[in-house]
N, C-alpha and C positions, 0 to 999 in steps of 0.2 A: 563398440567403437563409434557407432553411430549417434547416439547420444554425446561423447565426446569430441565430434565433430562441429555438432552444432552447437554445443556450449561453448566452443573454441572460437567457433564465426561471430557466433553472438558474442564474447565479450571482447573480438578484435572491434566489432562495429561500434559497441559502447566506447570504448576504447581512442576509437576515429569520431566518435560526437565529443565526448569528453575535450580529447586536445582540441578542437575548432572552438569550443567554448571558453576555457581555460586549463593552462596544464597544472594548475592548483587545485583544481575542482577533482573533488571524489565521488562515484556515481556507484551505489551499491545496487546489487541486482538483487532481490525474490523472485524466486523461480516459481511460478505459481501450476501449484502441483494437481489442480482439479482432474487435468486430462492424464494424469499421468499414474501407470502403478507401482504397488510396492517398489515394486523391482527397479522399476525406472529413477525413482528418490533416492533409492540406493546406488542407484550406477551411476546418477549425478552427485553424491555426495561422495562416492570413489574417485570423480575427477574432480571435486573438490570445491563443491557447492555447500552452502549450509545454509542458506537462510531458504526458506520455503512458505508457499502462503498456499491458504486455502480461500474457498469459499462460502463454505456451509458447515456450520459447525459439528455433523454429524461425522462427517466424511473428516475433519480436521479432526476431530476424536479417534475417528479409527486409527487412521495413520501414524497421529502422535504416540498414541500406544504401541502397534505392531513396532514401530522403528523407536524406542524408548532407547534402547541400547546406543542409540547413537548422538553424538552431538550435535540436533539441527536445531536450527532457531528458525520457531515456527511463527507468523503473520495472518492474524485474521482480515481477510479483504474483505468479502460479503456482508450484505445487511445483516444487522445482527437484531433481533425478535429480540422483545422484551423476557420472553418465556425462555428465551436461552442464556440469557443473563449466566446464571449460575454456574451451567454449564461451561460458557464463556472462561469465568474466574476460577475454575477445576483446571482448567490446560492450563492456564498461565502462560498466555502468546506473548514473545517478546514486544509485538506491538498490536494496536488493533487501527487500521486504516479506517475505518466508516463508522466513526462516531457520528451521526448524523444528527443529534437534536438536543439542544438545551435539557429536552425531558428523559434523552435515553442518558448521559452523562450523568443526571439525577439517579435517575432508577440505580446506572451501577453503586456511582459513590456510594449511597445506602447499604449496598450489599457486601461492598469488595472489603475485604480485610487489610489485603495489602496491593500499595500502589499499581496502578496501572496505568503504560504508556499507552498513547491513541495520539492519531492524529483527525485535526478536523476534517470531514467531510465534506465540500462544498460545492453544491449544483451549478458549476460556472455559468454552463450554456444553458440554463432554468430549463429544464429536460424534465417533464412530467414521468417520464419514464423511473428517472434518476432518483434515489436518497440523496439527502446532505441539504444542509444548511445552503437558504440564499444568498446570493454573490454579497449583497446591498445589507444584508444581517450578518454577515461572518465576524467583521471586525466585536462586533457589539457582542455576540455569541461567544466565539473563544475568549473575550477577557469575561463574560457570565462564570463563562465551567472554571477556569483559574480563579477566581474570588469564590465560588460556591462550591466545588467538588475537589475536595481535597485529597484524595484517594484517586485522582485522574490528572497523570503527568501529560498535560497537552506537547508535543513535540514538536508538530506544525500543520502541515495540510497534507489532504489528500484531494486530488482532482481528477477527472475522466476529461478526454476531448470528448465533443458531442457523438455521437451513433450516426454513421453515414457521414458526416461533416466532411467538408471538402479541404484541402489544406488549407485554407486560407481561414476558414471555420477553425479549425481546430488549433492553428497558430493564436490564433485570436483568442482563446479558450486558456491555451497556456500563458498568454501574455497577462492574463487578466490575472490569472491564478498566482503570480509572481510578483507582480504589481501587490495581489495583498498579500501575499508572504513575507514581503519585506517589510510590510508595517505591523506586523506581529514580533512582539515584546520573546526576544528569547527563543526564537523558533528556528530549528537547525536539517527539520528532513520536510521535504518539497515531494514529497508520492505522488510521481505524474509520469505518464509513457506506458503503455503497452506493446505487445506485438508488432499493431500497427504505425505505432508510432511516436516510439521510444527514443529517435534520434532527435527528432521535432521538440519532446518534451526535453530533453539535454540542454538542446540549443537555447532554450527558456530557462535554463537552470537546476530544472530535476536532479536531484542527489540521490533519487531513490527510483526503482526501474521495476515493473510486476511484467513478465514475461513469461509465458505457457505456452502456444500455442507454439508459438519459435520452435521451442523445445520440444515438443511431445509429440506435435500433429504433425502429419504430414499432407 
């Protein structure tokens, strides 16, 4: 019940961002299942969850296997290693959020058989910390991998507010991040909002919402 409690707050709150934003606007949630066990992916997909994202492609391999039986649609968030490439194209995640470099986009294309959705990456707040493509190189980047990598259905962006950023930082972070979503050719999911700050990325337009700790931590 308690899992179903907080998946129930949590999507009244999406729910209360959504309509302030617009009541046409659709905001899909991934539950991001790092902190979370078997048991618990299954007790949110009995209240009726399905899209789920991982972090680390070891841990997204276990999982996908043990719960095969059931129908989740699984999200790669984490940086994704060259060397796990393959790996990578073995799940077949509905999408992969941190495509992060003209060269990793290369690397897959080469490899991957059959298409694969991703969204860009992009270092809003230029976070040394951070993967993804520079704010000032996205636009130029994402139309690279659409004319060169054919085997990589770009969808749109994925963004982080900064680490520690204060509201007004991380408003600024989402503004920016939307600002260029909108001049991308074609581009329909906005991956922006976490935990902390899921309602702020709405308000900015986010169609797409990574949430874990919500859910699993206490």
């Amino acid at each position: 019940m308690e899992l179903k409690k907080r998946l129930d707050h949590l999507l009244e709150r999406i729910e209360k961002a959504r309509l302030a934003y617009s009541r046409h606007h659709i905001v899909r949630l991934v539950a991001v299942s790092k902190y979370a066990s078997l048991e618990q992916v299954q007790g949110l997909y009995a209240c009726g969850q399905r899209a789920f994202g991982e972090n680390y492609i070891q841990e997204f391999g276990r999982k996908a296997t043990s719960l095969q039986d059931l129908p989740l649609e699984w999200h790669m968030l984490g940086h994704l290693q060259h060397n796990k490439i393959n790996k990578l194209l073995e799940l077949k995640p509905a999408l992969l959020h941190s495509l992060h470099s003209l060269e990793l986009a290369r690397a897959i294309n080469t490899r991957a058989k059959e298409p694969l959705n991703a969204l860009l990456q992009v270092n809003i707040a230029g976070e040394v910390q951070k993967s993804g493509v520079p704010l000032e190189n996205a636009l130029e980047t994402y139309a690279q991998i659409c004319q060169t990598c054919p085997k990589i259905h770009l969808q749109g962006l994925m963004a982080m507010g900064p680490v520690n950023g204060d509201e007004a930082q991380i408003e600024k972070a989402f503004s920016l991040a939307r600002n260029l979503f909108d001049k991308l050719p074609n581009a329909k999911t906005l991956s922006m909002g976490m935990s902390g700050d899921f309602e702020l990325a709405i308000a900015y337009g986010a169609n797409l919402v990574r949430v874990g700790s919500a859910l699993f931590k206490d």
